[in-house]
Backbone bond lengths (Angstrom), bond angles and torsions (degrees), N, CA, C in turn:
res aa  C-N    CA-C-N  psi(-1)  N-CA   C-N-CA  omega(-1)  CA-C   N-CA-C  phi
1 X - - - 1.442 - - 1.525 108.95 -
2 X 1.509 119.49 148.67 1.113 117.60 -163.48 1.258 90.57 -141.71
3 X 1.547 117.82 153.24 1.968 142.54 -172.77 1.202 96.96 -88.19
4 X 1.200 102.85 -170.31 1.496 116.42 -174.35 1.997 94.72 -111.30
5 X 1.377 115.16 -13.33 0.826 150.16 176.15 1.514 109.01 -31.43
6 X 1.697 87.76 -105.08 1.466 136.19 141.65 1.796 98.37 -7.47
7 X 1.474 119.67 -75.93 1.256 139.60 -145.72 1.608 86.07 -70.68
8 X 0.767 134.50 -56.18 1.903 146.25 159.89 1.542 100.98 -21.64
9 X 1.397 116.56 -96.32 1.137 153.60 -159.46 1.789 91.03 -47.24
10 X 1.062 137.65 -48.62 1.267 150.76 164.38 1.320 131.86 -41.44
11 X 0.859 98.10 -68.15 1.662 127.15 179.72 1.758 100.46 -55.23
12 X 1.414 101.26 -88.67 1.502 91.91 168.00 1.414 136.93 -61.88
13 X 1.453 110.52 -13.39 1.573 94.04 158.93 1.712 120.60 -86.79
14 X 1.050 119.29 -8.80 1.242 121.41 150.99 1.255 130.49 -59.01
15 X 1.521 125.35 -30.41 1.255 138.94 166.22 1.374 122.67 -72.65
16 X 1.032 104.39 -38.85 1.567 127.10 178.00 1.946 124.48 -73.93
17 X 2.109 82.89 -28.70 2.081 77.36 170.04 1.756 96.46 -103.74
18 X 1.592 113.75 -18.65 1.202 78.41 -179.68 1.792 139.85 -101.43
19 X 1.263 96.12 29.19 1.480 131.37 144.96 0.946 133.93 -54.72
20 X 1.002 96.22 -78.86 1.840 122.14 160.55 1.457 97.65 -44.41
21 X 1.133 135.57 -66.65 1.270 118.33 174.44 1.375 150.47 -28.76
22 X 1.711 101.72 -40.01 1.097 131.99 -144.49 1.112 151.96 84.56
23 X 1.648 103.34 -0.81 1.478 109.31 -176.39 1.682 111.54 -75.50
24 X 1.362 137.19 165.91 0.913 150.32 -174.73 1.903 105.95 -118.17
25 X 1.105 115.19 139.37 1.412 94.52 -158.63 1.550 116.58 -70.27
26 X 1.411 104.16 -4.93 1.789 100.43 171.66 1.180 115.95 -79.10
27 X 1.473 103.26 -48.54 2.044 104.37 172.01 1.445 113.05 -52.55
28 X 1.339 113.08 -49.67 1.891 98.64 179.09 1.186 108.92 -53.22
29 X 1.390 129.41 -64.27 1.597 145.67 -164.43 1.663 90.41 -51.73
30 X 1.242 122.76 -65.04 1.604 116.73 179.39 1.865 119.89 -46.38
31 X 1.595 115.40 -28.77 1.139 130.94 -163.25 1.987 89.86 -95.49
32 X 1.118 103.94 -37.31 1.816 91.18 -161.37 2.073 92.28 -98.78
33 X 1.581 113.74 8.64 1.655 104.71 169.06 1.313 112.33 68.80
34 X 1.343 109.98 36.57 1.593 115.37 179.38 1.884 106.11 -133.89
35 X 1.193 134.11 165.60 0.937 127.83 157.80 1.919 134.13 -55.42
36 X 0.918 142.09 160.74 1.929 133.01 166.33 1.214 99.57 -84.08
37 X 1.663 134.42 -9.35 1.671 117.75 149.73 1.024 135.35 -77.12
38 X 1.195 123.78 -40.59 1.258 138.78 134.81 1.792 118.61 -32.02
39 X 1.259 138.93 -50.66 0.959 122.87 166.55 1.696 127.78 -63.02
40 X 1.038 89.29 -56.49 1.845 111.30 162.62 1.523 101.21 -19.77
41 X 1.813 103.39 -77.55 1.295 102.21 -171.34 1.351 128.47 -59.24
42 X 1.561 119.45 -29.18 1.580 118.94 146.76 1.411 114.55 -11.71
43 X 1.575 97.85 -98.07 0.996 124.11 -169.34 1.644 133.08 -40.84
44 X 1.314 77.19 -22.30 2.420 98.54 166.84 1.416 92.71 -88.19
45 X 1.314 137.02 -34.07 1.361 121.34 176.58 1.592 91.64 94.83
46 X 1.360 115.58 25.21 1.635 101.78 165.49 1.847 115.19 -115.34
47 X 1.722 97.08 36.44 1.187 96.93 172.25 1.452 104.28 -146.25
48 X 0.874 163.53 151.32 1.302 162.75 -145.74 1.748 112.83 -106.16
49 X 1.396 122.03 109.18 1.460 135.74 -151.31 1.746 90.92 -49.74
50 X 1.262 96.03 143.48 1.715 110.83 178.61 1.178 132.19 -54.02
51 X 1.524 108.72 -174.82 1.970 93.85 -174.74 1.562 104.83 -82.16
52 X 1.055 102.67 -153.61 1.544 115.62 -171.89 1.469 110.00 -86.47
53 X 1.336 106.75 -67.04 1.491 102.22 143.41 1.219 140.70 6.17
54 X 0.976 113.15 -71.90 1.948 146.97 -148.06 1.622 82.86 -102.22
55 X 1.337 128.12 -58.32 1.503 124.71 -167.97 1.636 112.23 -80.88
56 X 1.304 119.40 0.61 1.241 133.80 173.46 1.858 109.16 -93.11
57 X 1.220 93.17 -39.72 1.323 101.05 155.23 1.183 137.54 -39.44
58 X 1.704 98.51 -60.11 1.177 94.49 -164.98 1.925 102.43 -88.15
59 X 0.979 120.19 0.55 1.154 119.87 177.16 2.063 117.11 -79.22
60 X 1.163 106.86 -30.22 0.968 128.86 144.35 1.899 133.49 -34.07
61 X 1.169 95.25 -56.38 1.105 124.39 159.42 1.283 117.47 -40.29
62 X 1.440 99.74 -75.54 1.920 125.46 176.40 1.594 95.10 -58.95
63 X 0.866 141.48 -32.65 1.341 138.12 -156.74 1.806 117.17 69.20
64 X 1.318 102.29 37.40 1.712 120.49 177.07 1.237 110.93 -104.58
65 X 1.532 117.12 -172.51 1.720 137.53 -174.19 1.791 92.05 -69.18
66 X 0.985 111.82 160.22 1.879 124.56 164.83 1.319 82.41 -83.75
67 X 1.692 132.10 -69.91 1.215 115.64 -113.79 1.770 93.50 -82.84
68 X 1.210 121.86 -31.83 1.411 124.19 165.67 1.399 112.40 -50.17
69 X 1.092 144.02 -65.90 1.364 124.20 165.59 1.625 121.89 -50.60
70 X 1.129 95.33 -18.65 1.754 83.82 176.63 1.555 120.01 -98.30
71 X 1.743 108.58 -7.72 0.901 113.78 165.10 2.032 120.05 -87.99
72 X 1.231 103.32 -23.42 1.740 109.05 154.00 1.397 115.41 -56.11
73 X 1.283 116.58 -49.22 1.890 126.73 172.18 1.807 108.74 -42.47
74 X 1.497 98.65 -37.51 1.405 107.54 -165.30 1.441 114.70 66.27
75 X 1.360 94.56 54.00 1.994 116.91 173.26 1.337 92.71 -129.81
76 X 1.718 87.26 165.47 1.582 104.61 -166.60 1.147 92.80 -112.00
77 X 1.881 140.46 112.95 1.852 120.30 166.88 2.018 109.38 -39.80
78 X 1.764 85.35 146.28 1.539 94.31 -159.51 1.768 88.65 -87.96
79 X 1.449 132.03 41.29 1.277 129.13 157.62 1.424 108.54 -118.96
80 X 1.426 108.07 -8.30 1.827 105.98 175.00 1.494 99.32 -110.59
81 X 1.491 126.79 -30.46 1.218 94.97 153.68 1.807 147.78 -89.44
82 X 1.109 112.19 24.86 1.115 147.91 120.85 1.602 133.73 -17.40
83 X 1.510 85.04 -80.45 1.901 90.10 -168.28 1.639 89.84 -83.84
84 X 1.625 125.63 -12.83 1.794 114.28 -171.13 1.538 99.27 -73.88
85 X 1.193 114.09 -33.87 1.664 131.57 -174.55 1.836 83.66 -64.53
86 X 0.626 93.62 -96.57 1.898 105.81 -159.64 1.854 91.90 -34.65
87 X 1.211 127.02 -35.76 1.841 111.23 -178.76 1.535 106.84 -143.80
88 X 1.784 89.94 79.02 1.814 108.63 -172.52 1.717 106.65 -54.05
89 X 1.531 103.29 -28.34 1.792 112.69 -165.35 1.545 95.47 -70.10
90 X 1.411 119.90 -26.87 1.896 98.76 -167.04 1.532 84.18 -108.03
91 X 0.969 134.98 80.60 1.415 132.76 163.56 1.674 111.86 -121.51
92 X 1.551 111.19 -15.93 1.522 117.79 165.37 1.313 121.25 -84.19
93 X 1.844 117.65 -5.44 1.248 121.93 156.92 1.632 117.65 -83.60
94 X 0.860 92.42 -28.18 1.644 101.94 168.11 1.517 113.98 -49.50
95 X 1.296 131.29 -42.65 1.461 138.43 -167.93 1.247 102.59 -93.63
96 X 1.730 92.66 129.67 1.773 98.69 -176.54 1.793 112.65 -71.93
97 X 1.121 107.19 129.49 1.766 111.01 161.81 1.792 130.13 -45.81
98 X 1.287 110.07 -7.03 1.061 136.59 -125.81 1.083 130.46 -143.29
99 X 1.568 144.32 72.85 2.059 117.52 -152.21 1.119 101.81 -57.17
100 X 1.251 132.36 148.85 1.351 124.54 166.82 1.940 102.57 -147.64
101 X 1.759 110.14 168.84 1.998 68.32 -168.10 1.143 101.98 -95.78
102 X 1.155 102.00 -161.41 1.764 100.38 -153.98 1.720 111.96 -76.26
103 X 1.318 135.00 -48.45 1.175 123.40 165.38 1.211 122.77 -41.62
104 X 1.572 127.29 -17.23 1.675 125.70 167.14 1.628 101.75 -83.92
105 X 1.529 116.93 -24.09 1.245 100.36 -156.21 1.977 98.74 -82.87
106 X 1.733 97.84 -25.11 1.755 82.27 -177.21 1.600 114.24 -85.79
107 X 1.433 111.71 -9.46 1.393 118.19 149.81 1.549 139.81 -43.53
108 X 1.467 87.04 -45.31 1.750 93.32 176.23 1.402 105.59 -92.10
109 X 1.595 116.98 -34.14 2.044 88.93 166.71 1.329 114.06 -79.81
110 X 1.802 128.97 1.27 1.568 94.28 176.04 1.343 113.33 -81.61
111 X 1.277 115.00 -23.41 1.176 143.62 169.78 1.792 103.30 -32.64
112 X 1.178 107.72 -74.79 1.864 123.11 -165.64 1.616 91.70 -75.39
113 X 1.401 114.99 -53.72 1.944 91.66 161.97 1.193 137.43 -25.61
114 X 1.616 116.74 -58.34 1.323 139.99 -174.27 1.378 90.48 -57.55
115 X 1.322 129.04 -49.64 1.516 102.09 -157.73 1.380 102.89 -95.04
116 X 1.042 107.67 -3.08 2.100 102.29 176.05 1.750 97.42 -88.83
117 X 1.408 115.92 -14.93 1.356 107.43 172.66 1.365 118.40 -61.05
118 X 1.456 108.86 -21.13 1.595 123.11 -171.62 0.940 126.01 -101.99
């Protein structure tokens, strides 16, 4: 589930790196297998930020983390939600004590995952 927040925070930072990038919004939209209406509407925030997938993608793209873009999407990667499903009890170790920003924060639970994976 995703905020209206999230849906903000998204949209224009998606607009904003892939500028910065250089992409043009048909070449990204052609590069990430989606339509430039479909991206467009992203990016106005009148569509609800993509899957995990799709936001791993586009991080890819940028040449960045997945899980940081997928944590801007306000998706969970479908390998941490996964192991939270299979060990619902350590899922309050998972949550940082702590604000920290968000690329540390999906760092430090893949981190404490990995070792409850073991």
């Amino acid at each position: 589930m995703t905020t209206r927040k999230s849906q903000r925070s998204f949209g224009s930072r998606l607009r904003k790196r892939r500028i910065e990038a250089g992409y043009t919004l048909r070449k990204f939209a052609d590069k990430l297998g989606v339509s430039a209406t479909y991206l467009s509407q992203v990016e106005q925030n009148k569509y609800d930020p993509p899957t995990a997938e799709r936001a791993a993608r586009i991080a890819e793209l940028f040449d960045e983390a997945p899980d940081e873009w997928i944590g801007y999407a306000g998706r969970v990667p479908e390998d941490l939600e996964e192991l939270i499903r299979s060990r619902p009890l350590a899922l309050p170790d998972l949550v940082p004590t702590r604000s920290l920003p968000l690329a540390q924060t999906h760092a430090a639970s893949r981190c404490r995952l990995f070792a409850l994976a073991f």
